[in-house]
C-alpha positions in Angstrom: 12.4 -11.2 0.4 9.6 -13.1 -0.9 6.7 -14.9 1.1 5.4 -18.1 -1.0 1.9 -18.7 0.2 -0.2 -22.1 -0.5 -3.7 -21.3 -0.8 -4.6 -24.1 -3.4 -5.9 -26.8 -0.6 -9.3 -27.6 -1.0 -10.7 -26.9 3.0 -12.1 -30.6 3.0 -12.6 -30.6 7.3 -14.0 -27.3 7.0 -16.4 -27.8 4.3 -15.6 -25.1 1.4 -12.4 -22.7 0.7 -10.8 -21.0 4.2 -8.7 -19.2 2.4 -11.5 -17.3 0.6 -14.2 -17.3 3.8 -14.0 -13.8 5.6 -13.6 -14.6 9.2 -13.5 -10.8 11.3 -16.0 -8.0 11.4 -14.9 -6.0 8.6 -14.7 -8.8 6.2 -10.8 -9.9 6.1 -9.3 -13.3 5.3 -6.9 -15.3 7.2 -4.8 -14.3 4.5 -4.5 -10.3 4.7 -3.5 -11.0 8.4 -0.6 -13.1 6.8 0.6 -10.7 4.6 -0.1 -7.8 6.8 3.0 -9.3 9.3 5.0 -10.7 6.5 5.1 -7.0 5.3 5.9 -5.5 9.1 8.8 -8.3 9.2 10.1 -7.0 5.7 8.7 -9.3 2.9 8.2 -7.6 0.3 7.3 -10.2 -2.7 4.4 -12.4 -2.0 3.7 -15.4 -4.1 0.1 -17.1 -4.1 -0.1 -20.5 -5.0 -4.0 -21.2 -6.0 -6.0 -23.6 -8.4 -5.9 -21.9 -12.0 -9.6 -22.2 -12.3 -9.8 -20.1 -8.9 -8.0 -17.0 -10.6 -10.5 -14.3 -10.7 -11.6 -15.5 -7.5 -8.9 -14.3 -5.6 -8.1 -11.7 -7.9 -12.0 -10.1 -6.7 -11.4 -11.0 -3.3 -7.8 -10.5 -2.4 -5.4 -9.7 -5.3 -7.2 -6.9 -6.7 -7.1 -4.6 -3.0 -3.9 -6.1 -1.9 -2.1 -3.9 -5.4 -4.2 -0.9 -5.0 -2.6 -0.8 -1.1 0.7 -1.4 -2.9 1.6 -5.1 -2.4 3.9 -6.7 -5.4 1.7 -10.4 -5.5 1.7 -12.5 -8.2 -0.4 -16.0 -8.2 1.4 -19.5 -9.7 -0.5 -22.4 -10.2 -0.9 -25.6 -8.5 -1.6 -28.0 -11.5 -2.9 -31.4 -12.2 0.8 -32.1 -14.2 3.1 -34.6 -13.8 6.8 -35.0 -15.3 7.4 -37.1 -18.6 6.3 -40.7 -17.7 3.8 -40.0 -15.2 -0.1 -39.8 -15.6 -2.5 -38.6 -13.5 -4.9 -41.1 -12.5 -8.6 -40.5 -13.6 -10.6 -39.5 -11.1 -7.8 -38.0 -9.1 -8.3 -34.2 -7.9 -6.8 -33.5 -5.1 -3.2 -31.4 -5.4 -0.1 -33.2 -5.0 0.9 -32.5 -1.7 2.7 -28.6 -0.8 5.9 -30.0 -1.9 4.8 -30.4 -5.5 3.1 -26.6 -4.8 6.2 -25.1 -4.0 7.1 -27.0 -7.3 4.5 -24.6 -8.9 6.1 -21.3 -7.9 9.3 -21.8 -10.4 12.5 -20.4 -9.4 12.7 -17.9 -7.0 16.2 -16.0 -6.8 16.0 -14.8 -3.7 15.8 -16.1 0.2 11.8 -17.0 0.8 9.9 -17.8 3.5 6.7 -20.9 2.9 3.8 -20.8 4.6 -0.2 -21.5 4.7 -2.7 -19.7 3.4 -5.5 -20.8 5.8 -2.9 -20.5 9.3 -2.3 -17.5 11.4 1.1 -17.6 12.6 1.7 -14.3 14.6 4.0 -11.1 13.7 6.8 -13.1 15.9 7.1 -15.7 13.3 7.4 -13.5 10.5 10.1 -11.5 12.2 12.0 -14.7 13.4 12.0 -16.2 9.5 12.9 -12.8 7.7 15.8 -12.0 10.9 17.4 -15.5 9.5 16.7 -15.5 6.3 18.5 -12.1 5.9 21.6 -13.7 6.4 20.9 -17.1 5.2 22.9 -18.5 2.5 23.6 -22.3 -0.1 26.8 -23.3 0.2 28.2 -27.0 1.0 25.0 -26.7 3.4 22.3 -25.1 2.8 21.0 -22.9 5.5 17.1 -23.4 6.2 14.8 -22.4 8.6 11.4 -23.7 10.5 9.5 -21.7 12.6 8.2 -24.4 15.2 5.6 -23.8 17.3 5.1 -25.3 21.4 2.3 -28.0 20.4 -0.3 -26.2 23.2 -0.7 -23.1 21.3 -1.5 -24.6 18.0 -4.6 -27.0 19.3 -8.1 -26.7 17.9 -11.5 -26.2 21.1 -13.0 -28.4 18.0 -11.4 -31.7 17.0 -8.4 -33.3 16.6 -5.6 -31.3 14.3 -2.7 -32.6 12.2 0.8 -31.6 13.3 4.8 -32.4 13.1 6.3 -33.2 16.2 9.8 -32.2 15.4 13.4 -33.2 16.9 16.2 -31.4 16.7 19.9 -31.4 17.6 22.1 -29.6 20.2 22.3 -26.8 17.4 19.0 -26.4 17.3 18.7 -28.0 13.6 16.2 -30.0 13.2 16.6 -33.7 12.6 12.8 -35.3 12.2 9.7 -34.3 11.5 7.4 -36.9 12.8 3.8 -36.3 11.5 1.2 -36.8 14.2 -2.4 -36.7 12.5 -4.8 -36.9 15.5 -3.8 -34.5 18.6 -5.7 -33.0 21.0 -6.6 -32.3 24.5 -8.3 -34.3 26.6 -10.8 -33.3 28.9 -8.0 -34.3 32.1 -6.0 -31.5 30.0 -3.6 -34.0 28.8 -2.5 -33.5 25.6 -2.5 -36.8 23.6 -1.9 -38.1 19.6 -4.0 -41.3 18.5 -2.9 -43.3 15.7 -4.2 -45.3 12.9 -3.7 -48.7 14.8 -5.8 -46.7 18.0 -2.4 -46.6 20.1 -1.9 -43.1 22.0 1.1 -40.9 23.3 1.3 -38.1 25.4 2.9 -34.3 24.5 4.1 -32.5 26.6 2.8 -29.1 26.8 6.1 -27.3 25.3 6.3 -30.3 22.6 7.4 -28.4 19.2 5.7 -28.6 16.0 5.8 -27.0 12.6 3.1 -25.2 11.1 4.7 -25.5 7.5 6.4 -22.1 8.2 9.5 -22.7 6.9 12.6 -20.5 5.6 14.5 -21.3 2.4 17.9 -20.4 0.0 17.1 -20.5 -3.7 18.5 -23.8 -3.9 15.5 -25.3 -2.4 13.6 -24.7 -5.7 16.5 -26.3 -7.8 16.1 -29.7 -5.6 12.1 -30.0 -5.9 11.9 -31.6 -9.6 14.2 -34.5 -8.9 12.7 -34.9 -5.3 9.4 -35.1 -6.9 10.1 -37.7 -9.5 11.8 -39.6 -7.1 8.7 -39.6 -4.7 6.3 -40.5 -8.4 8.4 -43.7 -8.9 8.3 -44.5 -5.3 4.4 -44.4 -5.3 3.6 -45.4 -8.9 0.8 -48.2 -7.8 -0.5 -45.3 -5.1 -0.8 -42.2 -7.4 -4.6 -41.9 -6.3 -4.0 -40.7 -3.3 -0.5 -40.3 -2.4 1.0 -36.7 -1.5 4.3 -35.2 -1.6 4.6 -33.5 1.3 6.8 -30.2 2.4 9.0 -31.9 5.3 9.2 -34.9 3.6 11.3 -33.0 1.0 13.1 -31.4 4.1 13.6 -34.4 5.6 15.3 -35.9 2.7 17.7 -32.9 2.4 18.5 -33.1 5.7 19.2 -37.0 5.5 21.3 -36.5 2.6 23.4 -34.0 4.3 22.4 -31.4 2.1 20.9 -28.9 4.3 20.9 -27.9 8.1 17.5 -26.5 9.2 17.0 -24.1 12.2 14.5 -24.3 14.3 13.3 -20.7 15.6 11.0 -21.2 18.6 8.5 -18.7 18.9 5.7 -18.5 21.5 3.3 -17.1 19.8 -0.5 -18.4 19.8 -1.6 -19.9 16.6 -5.0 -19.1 15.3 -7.0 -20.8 12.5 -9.9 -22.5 11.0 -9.1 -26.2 10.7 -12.9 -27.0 11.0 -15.8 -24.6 10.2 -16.5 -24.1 14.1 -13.2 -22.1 15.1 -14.4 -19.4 12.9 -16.2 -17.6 15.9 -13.2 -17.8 18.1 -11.0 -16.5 15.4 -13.5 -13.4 14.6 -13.3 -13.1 18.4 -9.3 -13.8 18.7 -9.0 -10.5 15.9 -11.5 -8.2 17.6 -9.3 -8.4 20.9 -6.4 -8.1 18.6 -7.4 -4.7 17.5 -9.1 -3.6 20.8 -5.2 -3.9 21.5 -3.6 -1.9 19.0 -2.0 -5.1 17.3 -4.0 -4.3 14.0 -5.6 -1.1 12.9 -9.7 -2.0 12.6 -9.4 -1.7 9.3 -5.7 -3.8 8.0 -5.8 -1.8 4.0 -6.0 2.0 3.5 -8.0 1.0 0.1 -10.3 -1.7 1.4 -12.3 -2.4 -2.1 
């Protein structure tokens, strides 16, 4: 199975690239904790999707040590391009959303699980989206996945974070992603969202959201192109600044009928960097992490 992972984002809350800033003692990446579960869990393809002009860059800092331990990665590039008929504003360099970045991986032939290259999902995800997506299959349906997280364990101690509160049915397939920019806790504990017109709603603690970790048949690749020109037409007087976002193109598939989504609950405790400040609690998070046997101190046999 093959892990696609979008590392092309350009870290603007946390100042600079997380997906290239060593965050534990012995000098690892958010990233080789990633793969590290992804390979437990059975993965065994990985996919990086960075900035062309950041090649060597992660070749030096991660591609380079990841082969000489034995992991089969290959980078695809997220690139200023749009279909015949589009232009991309001057000015304009901010990627296209991680819809258009899955876009950038090509085809993939086999079942493949999406995440982010600057989140640290857990070993439980991984083993929840490779269990289904050994099975999954396209048919009249496609069978997806989503690993959804319960909205407490995915908060920042540092600032709001961005996150989809998602609905689902009595099957457990989900039906709406609704995307919630601004949540965090307040100091009562409640957990609230604020949004751009200043009005505010409560979560409850066990609310679920994704964490863009979601599972997917080959045929998700053969939808993207028209999903995405679609999405161009739609915005052509907003190209600046418009994205195309991951569940919107889930959302639409699932709207159309097209595909049923499961949503895997885990429990696990998210840990990342969305602003510069959470990278002490996330050196600290790893240390107790190995203390406890959950890593080895040092994650690669061949560590340069």
């Amino acid at each position: 199975m093959t892990l696609v992972i979008m590392a092309a984002g350009m870290g603007s809350r946390f100042g600079g690239m997380k997906q290239l800033t060593p965050l534990t003692d012995e000098g690892e990446f958010i990233m080789d904790f990633t793969i590290y579960d992804a390979i437990q869990a059975g993965f065994d393809k990985f996919v990086i999707i960075i900035k062309e002009e950041n090649e060597e860059l992660f070749e030096e800092k991660i591609g380079r040590r990841l082969r000489k331990n034995g992991v089969n990665i290959r980078y695809a590039y997220q690139k200023q391009e749009l279909p015949a008929g589009f232009e991309v504003p001057e000015g304009r360099v901010k990627p296209f959303g991680t819809g258009h970045a899955i876009m950038s991986a090509g085809k993939i032939d086999d079942n493949f699980g999406v995440v982010n290259a600057d989140d640290c999902y857990g070993r439980d995800a991984f083993m929840k989206l490779a269990s289904y997506l050994k099975n999954a299959k396209d048919g009249e349906k496609a069978q997806y996945c989503m690993v959804g997280y319960q909205v407490k364990n995915t908060l920042s101690e540092n600032g709001s974070v961005s996150r989809g509160v998602c609905l689902k049915d009595e099957n457990s397939n989900l039906t709406k992603v609704d995307e919630h920019k601004k949540i965090e806790r307040r100091a009562d504990g409640v957990i609230i969202n604020t949004f751009d017109d200043d009005s505010v709603v409560t979560l409850e603690e066990d609310t679920i959201v994704s964490m863009n970790c979601f599972g997917f048949t080959p045929s998700f690749c053969d939808n993207l192109h028209d999903m995405f020109v679609r999405f161009l037409e739609a915005n052509k007087d907003n190209l600046t600044k418009c994205e195309f976002f991951l569940p919107s193109a889930v959302q639409e598939l699932i709207d159309r009928g097209a595909a049923d989504v499961k949503v895997l609950e885990s429990d696990a405790v998210w840990q990342g960097v969305t602003n510069r400040a959470d990278s002490e609690i996330f050196r600290e998070f790893m240390r107790k992490e190995k203390e406890n046997g959950v890593y080895p101190k040092n994650l690669w046999a061949i560590n340069d």
